[in-house]
BALOBA-1460 file (C-alpha; in Angstrom, 3 decimals):
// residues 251
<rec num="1" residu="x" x="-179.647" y="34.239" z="-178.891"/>
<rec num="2" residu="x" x="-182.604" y="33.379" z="-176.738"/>
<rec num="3" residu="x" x="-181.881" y="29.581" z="-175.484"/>
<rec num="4" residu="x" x="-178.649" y="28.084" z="-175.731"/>
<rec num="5" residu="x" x="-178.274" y="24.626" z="-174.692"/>
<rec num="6" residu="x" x="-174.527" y="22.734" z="-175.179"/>
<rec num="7" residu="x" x="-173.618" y="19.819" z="-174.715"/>
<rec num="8" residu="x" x="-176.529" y="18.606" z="-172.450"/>
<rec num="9" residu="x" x="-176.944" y="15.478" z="-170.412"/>
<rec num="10" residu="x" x="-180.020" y="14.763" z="-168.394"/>
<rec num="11" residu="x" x="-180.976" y="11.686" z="-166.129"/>
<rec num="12" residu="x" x="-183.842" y="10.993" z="-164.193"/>
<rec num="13" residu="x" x="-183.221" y="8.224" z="-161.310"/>
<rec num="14" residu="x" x="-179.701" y="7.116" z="-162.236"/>
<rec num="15" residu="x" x="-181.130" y="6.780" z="-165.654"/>
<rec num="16" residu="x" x="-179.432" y="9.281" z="-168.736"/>
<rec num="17" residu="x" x="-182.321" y="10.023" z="-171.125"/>
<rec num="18" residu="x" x="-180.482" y="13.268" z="-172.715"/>
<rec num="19" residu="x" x="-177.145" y="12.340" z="-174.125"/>
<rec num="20" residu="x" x="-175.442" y="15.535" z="-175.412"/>
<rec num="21" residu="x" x="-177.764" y="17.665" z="-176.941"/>
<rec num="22" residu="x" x="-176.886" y="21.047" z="-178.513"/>
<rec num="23" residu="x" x="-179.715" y="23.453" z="-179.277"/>
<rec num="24" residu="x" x="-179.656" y="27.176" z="-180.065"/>
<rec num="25" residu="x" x="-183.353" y="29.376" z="-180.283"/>
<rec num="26" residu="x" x="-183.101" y="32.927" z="-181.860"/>
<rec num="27" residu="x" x="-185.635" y="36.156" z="-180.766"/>
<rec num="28" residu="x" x="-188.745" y="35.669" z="-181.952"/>
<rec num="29" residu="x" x="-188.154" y="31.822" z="-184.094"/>
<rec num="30" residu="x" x="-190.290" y="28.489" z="-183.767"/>
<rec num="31" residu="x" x="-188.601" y="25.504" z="-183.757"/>
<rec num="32" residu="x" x="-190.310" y="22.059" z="-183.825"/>
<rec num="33" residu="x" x="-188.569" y="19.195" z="-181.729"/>
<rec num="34" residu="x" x="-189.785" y="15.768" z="-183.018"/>
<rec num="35" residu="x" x="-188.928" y="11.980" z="-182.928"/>
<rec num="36" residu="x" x="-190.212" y="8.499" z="-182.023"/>
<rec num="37" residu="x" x="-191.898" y="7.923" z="-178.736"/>
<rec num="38" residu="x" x="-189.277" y="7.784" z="-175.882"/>
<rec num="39" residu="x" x="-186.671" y="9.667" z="-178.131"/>
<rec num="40" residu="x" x="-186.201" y="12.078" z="-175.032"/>
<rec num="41" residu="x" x="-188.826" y="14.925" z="-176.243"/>
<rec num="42" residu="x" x="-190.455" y="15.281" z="-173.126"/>
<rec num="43" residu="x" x="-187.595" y="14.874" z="-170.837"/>
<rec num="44" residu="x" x="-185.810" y="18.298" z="-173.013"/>
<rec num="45" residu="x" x="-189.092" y="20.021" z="-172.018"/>
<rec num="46" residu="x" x="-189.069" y="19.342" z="-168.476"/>
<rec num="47" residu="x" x="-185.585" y="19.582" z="-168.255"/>
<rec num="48" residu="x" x="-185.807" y="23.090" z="-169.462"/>
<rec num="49" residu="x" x="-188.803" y="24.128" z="-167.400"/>
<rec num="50" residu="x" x="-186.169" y="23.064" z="-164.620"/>
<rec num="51" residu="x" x="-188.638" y="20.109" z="-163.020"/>
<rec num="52" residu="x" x="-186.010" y="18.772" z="-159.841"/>
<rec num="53" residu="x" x="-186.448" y="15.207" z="-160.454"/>
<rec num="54" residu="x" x="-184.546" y="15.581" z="-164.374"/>
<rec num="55" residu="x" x="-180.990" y="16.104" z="-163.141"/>
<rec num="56" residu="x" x="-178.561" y="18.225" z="-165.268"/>
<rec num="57" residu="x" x="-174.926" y="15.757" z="-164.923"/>
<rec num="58" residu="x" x="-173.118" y="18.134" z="-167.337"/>
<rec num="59" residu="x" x="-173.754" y="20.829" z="-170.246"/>
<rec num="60" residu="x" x="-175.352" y="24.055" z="-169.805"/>
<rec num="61" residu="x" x="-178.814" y="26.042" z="-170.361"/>
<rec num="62" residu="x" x="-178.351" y="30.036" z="-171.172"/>
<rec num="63" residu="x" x="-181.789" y="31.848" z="-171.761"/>
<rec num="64" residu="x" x="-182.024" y="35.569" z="-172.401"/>
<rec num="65" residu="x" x="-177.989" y="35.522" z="-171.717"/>
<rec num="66" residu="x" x="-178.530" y="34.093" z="-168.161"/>
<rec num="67" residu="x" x="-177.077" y="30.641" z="-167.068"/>
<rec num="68" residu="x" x="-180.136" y="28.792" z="-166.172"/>
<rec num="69" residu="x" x="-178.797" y="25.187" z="-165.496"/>
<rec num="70" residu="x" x="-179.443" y="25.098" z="-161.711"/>
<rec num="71" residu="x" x="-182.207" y="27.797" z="-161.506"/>
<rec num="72" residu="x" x="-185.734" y="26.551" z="-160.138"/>
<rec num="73" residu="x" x="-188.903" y="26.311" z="-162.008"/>
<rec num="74" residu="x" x="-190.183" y="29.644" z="-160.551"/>
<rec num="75" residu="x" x="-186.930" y="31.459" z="-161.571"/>
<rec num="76" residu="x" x="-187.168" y="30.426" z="-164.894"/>
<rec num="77" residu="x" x="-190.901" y="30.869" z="-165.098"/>
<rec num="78" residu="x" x="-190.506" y="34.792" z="-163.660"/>
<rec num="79" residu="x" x="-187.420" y="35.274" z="-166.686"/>
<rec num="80" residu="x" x="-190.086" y="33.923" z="-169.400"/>
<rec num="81" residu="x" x="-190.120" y="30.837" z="-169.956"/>
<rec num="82" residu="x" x="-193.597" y="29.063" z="-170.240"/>
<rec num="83" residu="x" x="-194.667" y="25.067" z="-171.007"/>
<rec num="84" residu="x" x="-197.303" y="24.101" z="-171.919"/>
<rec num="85" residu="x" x="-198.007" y="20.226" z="-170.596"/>
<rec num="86" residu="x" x="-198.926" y="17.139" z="-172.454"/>
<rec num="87" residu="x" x="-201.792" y="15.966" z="-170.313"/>
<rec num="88" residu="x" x="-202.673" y="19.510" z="-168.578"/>
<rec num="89" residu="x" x="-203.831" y="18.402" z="-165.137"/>
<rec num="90" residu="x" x="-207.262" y="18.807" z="-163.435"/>
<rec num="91" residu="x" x="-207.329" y="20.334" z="-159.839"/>
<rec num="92" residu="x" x="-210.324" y="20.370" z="-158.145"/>
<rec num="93" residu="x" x="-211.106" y="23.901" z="-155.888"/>
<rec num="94" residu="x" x="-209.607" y="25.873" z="-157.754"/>
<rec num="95" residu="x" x="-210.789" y="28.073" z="-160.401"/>
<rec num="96" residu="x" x="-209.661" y="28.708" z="-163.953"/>
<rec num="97" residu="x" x="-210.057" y="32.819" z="-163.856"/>
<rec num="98" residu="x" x="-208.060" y="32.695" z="-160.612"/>
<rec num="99" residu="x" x="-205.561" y="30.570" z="-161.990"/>
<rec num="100" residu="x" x="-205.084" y="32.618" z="-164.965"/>
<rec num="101" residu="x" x="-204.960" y="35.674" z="-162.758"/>
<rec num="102" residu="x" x="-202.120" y="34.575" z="-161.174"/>
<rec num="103" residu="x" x="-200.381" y="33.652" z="-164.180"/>
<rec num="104" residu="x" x="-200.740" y="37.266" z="-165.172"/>
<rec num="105" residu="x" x="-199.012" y="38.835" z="-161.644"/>
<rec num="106" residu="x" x="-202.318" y="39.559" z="-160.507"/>
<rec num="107" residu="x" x="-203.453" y="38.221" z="-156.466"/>
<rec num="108" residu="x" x="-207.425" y="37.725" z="-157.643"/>
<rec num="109" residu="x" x="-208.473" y="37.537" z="-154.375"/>
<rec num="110" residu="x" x="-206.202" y="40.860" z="-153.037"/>
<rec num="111" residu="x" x="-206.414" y="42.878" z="-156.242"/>
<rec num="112" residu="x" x="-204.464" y="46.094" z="-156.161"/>
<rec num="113" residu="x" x="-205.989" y="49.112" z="-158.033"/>
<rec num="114" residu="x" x="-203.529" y="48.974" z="-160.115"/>
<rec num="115" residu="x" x="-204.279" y="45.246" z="-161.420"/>
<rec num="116" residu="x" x="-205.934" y="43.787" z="-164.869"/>
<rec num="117" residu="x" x="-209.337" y="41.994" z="-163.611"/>
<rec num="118" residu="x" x="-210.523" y="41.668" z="-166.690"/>
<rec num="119" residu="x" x="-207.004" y="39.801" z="-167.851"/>
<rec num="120" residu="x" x="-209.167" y="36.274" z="-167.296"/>
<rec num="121" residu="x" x="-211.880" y="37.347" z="-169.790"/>
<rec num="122" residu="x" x="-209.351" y="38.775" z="-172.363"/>
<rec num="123" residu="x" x="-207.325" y="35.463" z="-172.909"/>
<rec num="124" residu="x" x="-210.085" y="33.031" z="-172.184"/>
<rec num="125" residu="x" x="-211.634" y="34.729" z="-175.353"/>
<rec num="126" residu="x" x="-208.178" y="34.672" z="-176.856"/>
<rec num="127" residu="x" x="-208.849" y="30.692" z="-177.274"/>
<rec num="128" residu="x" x="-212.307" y="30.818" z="-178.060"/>
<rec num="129" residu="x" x="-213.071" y="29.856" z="-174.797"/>
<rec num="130" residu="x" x="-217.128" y="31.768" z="-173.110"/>
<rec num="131" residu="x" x="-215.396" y="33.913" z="-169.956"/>
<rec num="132" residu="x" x="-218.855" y="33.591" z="-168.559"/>
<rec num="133" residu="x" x="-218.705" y="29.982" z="-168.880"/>
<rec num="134" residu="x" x="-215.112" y="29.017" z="-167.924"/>
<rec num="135" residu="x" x="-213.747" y="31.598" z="-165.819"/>
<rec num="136" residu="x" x="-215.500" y="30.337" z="-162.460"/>
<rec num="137" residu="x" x="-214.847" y="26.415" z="-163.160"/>
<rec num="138" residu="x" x="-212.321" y="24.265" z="-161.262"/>
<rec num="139" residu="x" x="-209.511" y="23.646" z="-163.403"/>
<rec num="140" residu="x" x="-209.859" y="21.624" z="-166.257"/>
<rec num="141" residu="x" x="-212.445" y="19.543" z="-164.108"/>
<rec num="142" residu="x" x="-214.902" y="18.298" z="-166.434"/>
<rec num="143" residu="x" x="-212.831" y="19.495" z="-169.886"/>
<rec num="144" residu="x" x="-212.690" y="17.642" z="-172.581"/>
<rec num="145" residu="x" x="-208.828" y="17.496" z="-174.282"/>
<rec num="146" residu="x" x="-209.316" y="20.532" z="-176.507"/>
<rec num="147" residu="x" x="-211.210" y="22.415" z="-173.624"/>
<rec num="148" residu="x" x="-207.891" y="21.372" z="-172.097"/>
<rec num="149" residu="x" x="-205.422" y="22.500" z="-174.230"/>
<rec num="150" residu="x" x="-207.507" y="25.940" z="-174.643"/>
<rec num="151" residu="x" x="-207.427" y="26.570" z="-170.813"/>
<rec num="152" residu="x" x="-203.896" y="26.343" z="-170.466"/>
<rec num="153" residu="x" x="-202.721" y="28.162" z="-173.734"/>
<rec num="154" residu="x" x="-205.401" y="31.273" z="-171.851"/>
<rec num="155" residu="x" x="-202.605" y="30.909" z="-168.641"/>
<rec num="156" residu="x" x="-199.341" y="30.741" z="-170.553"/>
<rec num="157" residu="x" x="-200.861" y="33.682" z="-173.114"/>
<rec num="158" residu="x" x="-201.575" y="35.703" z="-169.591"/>
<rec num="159" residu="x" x="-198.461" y="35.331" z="-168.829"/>
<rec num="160" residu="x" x="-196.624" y="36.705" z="-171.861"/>
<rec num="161" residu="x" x="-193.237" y="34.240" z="-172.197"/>
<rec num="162" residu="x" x="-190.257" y="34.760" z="-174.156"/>
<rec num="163" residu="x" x="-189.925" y="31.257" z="-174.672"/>
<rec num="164" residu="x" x="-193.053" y="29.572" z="-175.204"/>
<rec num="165" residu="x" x="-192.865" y="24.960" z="-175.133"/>
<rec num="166" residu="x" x="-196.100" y="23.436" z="-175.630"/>
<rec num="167" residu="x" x="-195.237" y="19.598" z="-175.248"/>
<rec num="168" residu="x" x="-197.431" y="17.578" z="-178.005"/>
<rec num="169" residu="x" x="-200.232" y="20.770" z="-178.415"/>
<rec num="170" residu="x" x="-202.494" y="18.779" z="-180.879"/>
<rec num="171" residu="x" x="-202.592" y="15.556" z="-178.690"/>
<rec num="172" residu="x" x="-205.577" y="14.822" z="-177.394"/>
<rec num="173" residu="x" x="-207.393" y="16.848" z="-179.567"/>
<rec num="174" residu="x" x="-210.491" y="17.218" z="-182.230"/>
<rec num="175" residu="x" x="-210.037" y="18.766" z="-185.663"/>
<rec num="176" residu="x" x="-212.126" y="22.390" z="-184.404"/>
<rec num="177" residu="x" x="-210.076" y="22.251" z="-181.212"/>
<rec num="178" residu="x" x="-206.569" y="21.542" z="-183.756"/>
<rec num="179" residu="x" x="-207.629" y="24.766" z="-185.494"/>
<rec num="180" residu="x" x="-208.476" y="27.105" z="-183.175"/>
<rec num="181" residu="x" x="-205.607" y="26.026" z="-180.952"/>
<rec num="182" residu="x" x="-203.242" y="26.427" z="-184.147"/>
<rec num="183" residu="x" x="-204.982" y="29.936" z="-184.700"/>
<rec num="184" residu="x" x="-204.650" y="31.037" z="-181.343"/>
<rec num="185" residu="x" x="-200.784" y="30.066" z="-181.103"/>
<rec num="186" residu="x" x="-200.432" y="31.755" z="-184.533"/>
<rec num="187" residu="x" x="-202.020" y="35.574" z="-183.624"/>
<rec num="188" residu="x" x="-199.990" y="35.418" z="-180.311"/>
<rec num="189" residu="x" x="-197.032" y="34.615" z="-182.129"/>
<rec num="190" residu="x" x="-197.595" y="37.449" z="-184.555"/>
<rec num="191" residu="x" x="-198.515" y="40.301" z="-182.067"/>
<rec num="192" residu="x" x="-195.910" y="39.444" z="-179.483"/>
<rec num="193" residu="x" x="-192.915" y="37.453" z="-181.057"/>
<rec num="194" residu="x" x="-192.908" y="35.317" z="-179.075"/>
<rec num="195" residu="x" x="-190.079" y="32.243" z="-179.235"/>
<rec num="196" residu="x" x="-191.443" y="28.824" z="-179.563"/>
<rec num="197" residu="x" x="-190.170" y="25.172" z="-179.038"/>
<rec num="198" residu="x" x="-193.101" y="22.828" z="-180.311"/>
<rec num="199" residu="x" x="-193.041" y="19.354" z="-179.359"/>
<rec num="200" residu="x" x="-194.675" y="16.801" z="-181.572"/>
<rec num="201" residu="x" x="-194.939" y="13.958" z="-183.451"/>
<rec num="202" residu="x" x="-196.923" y="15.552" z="-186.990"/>
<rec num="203" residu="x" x="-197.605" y="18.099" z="-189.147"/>
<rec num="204" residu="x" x="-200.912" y="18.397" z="-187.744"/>
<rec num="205" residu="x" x="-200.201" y="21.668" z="-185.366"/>
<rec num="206" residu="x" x="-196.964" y="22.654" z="-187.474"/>
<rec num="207" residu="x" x="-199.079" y="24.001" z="-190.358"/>
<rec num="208" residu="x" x="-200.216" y="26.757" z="-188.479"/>
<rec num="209" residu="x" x="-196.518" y="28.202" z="-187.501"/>
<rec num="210" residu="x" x="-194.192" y="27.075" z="-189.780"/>
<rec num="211" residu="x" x="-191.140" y="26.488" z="-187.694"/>
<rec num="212" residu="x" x="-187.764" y="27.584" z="-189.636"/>
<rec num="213" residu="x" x="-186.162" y="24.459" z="-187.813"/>
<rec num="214" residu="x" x="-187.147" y="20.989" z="-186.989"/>
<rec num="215" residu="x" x="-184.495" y="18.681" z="-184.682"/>
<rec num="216" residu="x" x="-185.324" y="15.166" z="-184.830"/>
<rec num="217" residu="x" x="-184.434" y="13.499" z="-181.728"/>
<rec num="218" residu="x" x="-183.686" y="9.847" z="-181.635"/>
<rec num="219" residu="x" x="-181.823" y="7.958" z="-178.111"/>
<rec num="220" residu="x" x="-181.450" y="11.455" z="-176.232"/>
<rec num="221" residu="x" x="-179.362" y="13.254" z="-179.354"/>
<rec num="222" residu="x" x="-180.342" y="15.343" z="-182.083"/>
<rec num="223" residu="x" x="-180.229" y="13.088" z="-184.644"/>
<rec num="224" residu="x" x="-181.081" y="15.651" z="-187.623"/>
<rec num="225" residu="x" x="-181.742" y="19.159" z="-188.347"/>
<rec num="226" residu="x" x="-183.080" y="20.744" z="-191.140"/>
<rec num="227" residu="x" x="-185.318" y="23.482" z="-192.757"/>
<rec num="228" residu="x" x="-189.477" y="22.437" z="-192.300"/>
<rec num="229" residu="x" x="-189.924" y="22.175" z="-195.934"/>
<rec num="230" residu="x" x="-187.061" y="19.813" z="-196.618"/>
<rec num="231" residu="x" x="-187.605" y="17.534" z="-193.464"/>
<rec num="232" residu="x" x="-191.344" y="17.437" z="-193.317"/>
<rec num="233" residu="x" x="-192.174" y="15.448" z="-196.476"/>
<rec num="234" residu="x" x="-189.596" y="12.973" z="-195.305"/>
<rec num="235" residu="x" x="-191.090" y="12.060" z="-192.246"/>
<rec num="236" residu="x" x="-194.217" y="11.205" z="-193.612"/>
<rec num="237" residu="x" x="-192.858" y="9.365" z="-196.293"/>
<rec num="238" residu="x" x="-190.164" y="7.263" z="-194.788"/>
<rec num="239" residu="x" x="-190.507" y="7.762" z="-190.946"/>
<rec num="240" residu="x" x="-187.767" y="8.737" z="-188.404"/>
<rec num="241" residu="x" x="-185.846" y="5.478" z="-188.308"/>
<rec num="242" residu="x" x="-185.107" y="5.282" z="-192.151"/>
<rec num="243" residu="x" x="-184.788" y="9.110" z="-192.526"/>
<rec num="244" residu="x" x="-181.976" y="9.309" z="-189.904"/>
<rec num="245" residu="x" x="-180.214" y="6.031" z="-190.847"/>
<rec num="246" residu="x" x="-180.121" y="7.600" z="-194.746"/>
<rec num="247" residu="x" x="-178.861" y="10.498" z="-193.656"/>
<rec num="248" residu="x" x="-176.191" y="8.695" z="-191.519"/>
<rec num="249" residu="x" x="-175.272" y="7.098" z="-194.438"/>
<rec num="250" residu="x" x="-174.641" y="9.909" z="-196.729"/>
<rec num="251" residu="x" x="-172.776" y="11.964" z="-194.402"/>
């Protein structure tokens, strides 16, 4: 097993937004995480990418067999483990090539011979993003929220994860940007198995990869699991709210 989460709790200032959560993520499977705003989506990603500020007050993180509870976000990053953000920032000074350089293990300003230059060009083009055009421009400065999304999918592909979690990937975005993203998340997953954790709150991304899971979150617990197919239609029909009080009530 990849990730294994049990029995997780997780506050931020004082304040427990995870309540217990118990997740498990195979080799090589996508799993969608979804729920109503504030339903503690977010906070599992960050928590997970090891951000200080979301404290761990009990339960455990394993990934790739290694207890990663306490570990920083650079330890975690260096074992595999990639997220993608939200809102991917804008920096100004610094440029995307370089940045995806370093995703890659490569200093692009003290190359060794060694090194992959031409790793920038590769996965810009990866995302259907012009290397000639992109690779020399600050960071996101000036990108519109596909352009966004694009750029950072070309620094998490550079830096080939185990465990990929892209936090709301078709946020933000235009129907061209939905599908190339989609397409671009679906070839990487095929040529390098890589495991992925999507957060979101549609279908809209999700028809591209097919998760074999979905956990519905709802008050910092999964609420429900179930098989894509099954849970899908659901959602759209009835919402989260209805869906998990039904299933309360059957159980």
């Amino acid at each position: 097993m990849l990730l294994e989460i049990e029995k997780l709790h997780v506050s931020v200032e004082g304040k427990e937004l995870i309540k217990g959560v118990d997740l498990k993520i195979d080799y090589g499977e996508i799993v969608a995480v979804m729920g109503h705003n504030a339903s503690g989506k977010t906070t599992l990603a960050l928590t997970l990418a090891g951000f200080p500020q979301y404290k761990v007050t009990s339960g455990s993180m394993k990934f790739d067999g290694q207890d990663i509870t306490y570990k920083t976000i650079d330890e975690r990053a260096a074992m595999g483990l990639a997220l993608a953000f939200q809102s991917p920032p804008a920096i100004r000074g610094i440029r995307l090539g370089h940045v995806i350089s370093l995703a890659g293990g490569v200093n692009p300003w003290s190359p060794k011979p060694s090194d992959d230059l031409d790793l920038p060009q590769r996965m810009l083009a990866k995302v259907n993003l012009d290397p000639q055009s992109y690779a020399n421009r600050e960071l996101n400065v000036g990108f519109s929220g596909g352009e966004r999304k694009r750029s950072e999918l070309a620094q998490i592909f550079a830096m080939r994860p185990k465990l990929m979690i892209l936090d709301e990937p078709d946020s933000g975005v235009d129907i061209d940007s939905l599908k190339i993203v989609g397409n671009s998340l679906r070839e990487y997953f095929r040529s390098n198995r890589c495991s992925m954790i999507i957060i979101t709150h549609h279908r809209h991304i999700l028809q591209y990869l097919e998760p074999t899971r979905v956990h519905i979150l709802s008050g910092g617990r999964v609420a429900l699991t179930g098989s894509y197919g099954d849970l899908m239609p659901k959602i759209e029909s009835i919402g989260y709210e209805r869906l998990i009080r039904e299933a309360g009530k059957s159980e």
